[in-house]
C-alpha positions as CSV (number, residue, x, y, z in Angstrom):
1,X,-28.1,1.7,28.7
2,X,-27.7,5.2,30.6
3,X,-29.1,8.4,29.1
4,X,-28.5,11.5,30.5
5,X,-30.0,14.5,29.8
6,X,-27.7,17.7,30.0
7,X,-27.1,21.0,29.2
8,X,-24.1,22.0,26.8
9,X,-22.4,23.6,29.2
10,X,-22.5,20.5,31.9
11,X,-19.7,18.6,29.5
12,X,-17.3,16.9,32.0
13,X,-15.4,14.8,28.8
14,X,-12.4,12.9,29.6
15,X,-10.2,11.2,26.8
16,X,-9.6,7.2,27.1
17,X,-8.0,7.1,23.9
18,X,-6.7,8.7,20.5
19,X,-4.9,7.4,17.7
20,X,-4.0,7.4,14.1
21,X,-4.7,4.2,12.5
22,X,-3.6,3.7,9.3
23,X,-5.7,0.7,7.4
24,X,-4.5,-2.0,4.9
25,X,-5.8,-2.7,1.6
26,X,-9.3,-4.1,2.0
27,X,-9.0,-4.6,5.9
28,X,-12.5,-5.0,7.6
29,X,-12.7,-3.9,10.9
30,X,-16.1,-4.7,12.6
31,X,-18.7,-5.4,13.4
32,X,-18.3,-4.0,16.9
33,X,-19.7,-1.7,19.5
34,X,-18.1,0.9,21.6
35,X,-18.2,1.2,25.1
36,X,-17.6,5.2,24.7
37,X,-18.2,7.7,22.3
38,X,-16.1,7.5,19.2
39,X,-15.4,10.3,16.8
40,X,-13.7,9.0,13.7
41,X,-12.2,11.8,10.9
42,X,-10.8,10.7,7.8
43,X,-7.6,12.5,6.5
44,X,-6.5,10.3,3.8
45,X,-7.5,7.2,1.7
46,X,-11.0,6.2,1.3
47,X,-13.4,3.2,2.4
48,X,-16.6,2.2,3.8
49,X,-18.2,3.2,7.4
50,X,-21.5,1.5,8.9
51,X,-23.3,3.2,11.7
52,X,-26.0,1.2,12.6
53,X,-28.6,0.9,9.8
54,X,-26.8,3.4,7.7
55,X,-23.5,3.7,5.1
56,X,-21.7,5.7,3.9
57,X,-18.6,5.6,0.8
58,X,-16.0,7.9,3.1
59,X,-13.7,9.4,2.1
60,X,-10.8,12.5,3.1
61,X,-12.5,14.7,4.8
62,X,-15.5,12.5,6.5
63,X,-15.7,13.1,10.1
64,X,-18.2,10.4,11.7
65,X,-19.6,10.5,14.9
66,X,-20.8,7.0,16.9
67,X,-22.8,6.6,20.5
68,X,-21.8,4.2,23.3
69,X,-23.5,0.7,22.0
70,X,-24.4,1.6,18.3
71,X,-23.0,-1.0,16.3
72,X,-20.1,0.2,13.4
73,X,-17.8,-1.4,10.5
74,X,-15.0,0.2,8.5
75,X,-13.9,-1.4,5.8
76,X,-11.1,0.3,4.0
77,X,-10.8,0.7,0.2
78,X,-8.1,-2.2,-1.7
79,X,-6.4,0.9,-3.6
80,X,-6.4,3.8,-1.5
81,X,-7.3,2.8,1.8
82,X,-8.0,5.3,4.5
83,X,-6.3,6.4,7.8
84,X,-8.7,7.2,10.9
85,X,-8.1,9.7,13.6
86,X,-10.3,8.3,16.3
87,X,-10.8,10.4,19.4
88,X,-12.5,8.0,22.3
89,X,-14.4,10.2,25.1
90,X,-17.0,9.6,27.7
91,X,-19.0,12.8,27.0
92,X,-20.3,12.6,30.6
93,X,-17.2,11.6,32.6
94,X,-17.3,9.6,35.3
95,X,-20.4,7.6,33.6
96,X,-18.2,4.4,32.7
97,X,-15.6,2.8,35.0
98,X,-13.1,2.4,31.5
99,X,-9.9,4.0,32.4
100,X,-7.4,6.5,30.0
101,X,-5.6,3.8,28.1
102,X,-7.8,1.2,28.1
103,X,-7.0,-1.4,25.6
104,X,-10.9,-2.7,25.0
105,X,-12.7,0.3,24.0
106,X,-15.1,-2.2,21.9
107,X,-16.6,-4.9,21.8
108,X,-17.3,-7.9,19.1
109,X,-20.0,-9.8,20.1
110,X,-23.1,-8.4,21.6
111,X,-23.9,-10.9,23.4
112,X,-20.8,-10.1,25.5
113,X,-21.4,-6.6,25.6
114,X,-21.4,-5.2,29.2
115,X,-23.8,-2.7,29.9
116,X,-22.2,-1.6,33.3
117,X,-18.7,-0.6,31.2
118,X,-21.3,1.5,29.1
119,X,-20.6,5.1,29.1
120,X,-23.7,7.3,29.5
121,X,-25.5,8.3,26.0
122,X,-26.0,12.5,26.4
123,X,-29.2,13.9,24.9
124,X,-28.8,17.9,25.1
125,X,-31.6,20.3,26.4
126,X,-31.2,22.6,23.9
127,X,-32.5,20.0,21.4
128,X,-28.5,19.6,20.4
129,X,-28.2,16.1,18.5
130,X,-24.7,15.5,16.9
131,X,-24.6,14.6,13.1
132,X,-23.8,11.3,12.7
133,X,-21.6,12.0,9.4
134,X,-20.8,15.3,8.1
135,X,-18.2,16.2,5.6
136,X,-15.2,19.2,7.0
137,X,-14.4,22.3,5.1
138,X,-11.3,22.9,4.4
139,X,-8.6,23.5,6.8
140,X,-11.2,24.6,9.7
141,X,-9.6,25.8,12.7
142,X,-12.1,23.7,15.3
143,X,-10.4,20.3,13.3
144,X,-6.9,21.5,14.5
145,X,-8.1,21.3,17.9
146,X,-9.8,18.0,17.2
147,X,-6.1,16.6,15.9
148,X,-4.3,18.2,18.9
149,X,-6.2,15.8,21.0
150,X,-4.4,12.6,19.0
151,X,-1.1,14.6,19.2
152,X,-0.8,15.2,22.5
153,X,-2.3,12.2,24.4
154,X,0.4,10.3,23.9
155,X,2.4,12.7,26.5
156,X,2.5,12.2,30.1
157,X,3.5,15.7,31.7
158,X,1.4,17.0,34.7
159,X,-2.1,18.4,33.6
160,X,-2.2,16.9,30.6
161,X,-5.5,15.6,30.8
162,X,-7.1,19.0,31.6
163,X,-5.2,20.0,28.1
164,X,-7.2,17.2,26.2
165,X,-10.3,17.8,27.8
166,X,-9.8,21.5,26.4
167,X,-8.7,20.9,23.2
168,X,-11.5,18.3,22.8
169,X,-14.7,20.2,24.5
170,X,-13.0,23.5,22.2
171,X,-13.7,21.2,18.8
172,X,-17.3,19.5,19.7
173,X,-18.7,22.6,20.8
174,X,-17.3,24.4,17.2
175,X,-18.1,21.3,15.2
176,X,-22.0,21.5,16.8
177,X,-21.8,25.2,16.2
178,X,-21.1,24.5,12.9
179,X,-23.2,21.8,12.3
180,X,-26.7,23.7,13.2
181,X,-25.9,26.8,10.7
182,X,-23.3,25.2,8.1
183,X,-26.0,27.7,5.4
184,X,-24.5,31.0,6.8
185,X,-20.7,29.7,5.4
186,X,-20.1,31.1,2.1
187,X,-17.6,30.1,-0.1
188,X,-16.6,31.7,-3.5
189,X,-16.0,29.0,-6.1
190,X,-12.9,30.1,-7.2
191,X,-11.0,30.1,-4.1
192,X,-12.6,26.6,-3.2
193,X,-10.8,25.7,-6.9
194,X,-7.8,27.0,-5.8
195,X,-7.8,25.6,-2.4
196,X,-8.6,22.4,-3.7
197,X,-5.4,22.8,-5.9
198,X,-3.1,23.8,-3.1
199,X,-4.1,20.8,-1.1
200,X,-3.1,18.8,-4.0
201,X,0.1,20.2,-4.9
202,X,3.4,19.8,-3.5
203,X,4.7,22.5,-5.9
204,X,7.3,25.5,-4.4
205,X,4.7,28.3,-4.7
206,X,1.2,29.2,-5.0
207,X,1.0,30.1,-8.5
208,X,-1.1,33.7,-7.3
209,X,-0.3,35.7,-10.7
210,X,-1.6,32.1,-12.4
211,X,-4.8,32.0,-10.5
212,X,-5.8,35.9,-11.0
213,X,-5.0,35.8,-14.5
214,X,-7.6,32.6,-14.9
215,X,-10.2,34.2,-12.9
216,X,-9.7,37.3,-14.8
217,X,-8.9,39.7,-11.1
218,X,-6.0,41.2,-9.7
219,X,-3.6,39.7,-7.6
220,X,-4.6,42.2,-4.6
221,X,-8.5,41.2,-4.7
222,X,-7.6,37.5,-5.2
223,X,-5.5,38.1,-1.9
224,X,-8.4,39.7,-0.7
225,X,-11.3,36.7,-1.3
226,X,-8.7,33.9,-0.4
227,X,-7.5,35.5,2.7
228,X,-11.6,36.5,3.7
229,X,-12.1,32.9,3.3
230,X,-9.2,31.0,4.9
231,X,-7.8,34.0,7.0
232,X,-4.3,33.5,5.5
233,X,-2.8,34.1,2.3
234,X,-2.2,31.5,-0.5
235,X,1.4,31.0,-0.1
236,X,0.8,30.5,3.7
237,X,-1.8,28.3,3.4
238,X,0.1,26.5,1.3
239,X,3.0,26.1,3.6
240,X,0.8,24.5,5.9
241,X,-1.2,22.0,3.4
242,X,2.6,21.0,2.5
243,X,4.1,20.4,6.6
244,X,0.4,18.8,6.8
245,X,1.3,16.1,4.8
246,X,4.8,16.1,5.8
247,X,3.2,14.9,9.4
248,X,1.0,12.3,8.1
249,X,4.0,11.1,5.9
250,X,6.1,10.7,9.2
251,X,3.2,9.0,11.4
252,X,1.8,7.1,8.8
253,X,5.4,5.6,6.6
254,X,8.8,4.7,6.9
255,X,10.2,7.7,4.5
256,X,13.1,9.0,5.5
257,X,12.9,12.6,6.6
258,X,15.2,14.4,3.6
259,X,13.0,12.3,1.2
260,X,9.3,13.8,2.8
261,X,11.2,17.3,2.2
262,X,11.8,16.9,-1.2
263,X,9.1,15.6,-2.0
264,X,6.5,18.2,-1.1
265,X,8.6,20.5,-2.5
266,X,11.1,22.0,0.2
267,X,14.5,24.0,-1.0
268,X,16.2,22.6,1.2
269,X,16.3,19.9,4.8
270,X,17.2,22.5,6.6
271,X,14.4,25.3,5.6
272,X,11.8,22.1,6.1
273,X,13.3,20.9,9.5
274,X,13.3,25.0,10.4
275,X,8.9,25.5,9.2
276,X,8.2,21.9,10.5
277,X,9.4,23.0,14.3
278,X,8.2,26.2,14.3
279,X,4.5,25.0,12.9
280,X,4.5,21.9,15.3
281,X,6.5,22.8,18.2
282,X,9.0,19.9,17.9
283,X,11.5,18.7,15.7
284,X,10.3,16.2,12.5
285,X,12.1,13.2,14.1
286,X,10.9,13.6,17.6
287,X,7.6,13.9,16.5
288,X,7.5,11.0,14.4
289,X,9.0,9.1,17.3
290,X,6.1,10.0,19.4
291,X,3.8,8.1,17.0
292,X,6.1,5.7,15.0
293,X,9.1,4.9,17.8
294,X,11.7,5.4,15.7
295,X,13.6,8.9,14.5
């Protein structure tokens, strides 16, 4: 199997594929080996992933990383079973001959496995390895690039490649980044409480006045730490936790547009069909039709 040896800066990634795949109770999926580099984050739902000689329980939030030819199963929880965003690159492109839409990404059996169909492996000068698992902070801006990849590959407009190859290159570099000095990210407690509650909640508001009262502060320096750590406010932060799931809700279910709205909290259809396309650029029904093919 190719390795190459590279600097950093001498990416050339191209995308071959990017999905949402939403698992059934207790599938198993695996054992198998990739032909490219798979990155695999988890946004909802729990489970079981194997990277070679090592497990791990995942869970939301996971984001695994797995070489060209390293063997992997997933095997998704019977309760709450978990949803992968899976981004499939050659780090190194051209190193495999496995077009954009290739169907056969991996492979089953290793004695069929083809080494000539292998994408290069990349070991980085710099010493640069990337973590095999690591788990996200919340709502990092380098994973919104990461999930613009899935979003737009689907689309077929002119230079649309050179937009994934952007968007994608613009997370691994950040998630690397963030990965050698993860120590220098300090967090205050109480906000990571609250944040935790807001990405729970579908409730109308952020509750500010609660919080400060139970951390004993003012409502201006709780403003202060949360928007110091997320680089919002609560209420806006909120906002997005709620259209969030209202994505996830139209890629992933049948649920009937008015019903998400309602559900996470929205006064109205028409205030969440207004926040949805002005946060995502596209209107609730055509952007579940991208993923779902249906409005």
């Amino acid at each position: 199997m190719k390795t190459s040896t590279v600097d950093l800066s001498e990416l050339r990634s191209r995308i071959l594929s990017a999905n949402f795949y939403p698992f059934k109770p207790g599938q198993l999926v695996g054992p198998r080996l990739p032909y490219v580099h798979l990155f695999v984050y988890i946004p909802a739902g729990k489970g079981r992933v194997a990277i070679g000689e090592q497990s791990w329980a995942a869970e939301q939030g996971d984001l695994f990383y797995i070489a060209p030819g390293v063997t992997h199963t997933f095997a998704a929880d019977p309760h709450d079973p978990m949803v992968h965003a899976s981004v499939y690159v050659d780090l190194l492109s051209p190193s495999t001959p496995k077009l954009k839409g290739d169907g056969k990404l991996n492979c089953y059996y290793t004695s069929e496995y083809e080494l000539q169909l292998c994408a290069a492996k990349v070991e980085f000068s710099e010493g640069i390895t990337i973590p095999v698992q690591i788990r996200v902070p919340h709502n990092v801006s380098w994973m919104e690039s990461f999930l613009t990849v899935i979003e737009t590959y689907p689309e077929q407009s002119l230079g649309n490649d050179l937009l994934l190859r952007a968007h994608f290159e613009s997370f691994l570099i950040r998630y690397i980044q963030y990965s050698l000095k993860p120590q220098n990210s300090v967090h205050d407690p109480r906000i990571e409480k609250m944040i935790e509650s807001l990405e729970l909640a579908d409730s109308a508001n952020a509750g500010v006045t609660e919080w400060a009262q139970r951390f004993g502060i003012s409502t201006a320096y709780l403003y202060e730490l949360f928007r110091k750590q997320t680089g919002t406010s609560p209420q806006n932060y909120l906002l997005q936790c709620k259209l969030d799931k209202a994505k996830a809700y139209l890629r992933e279910t049948n649920m009937p547009v008015t019903e998400i709205a309602y559900k996470l909290g929205f006064s109205s259809l028409h205030y969440f069909a207004r926040q949805f396309s002005k946060y995502v650029q596209e209107p609730a029904s055509k952007y579940r039709q991208r993923f779902r093919g249906f409005g």
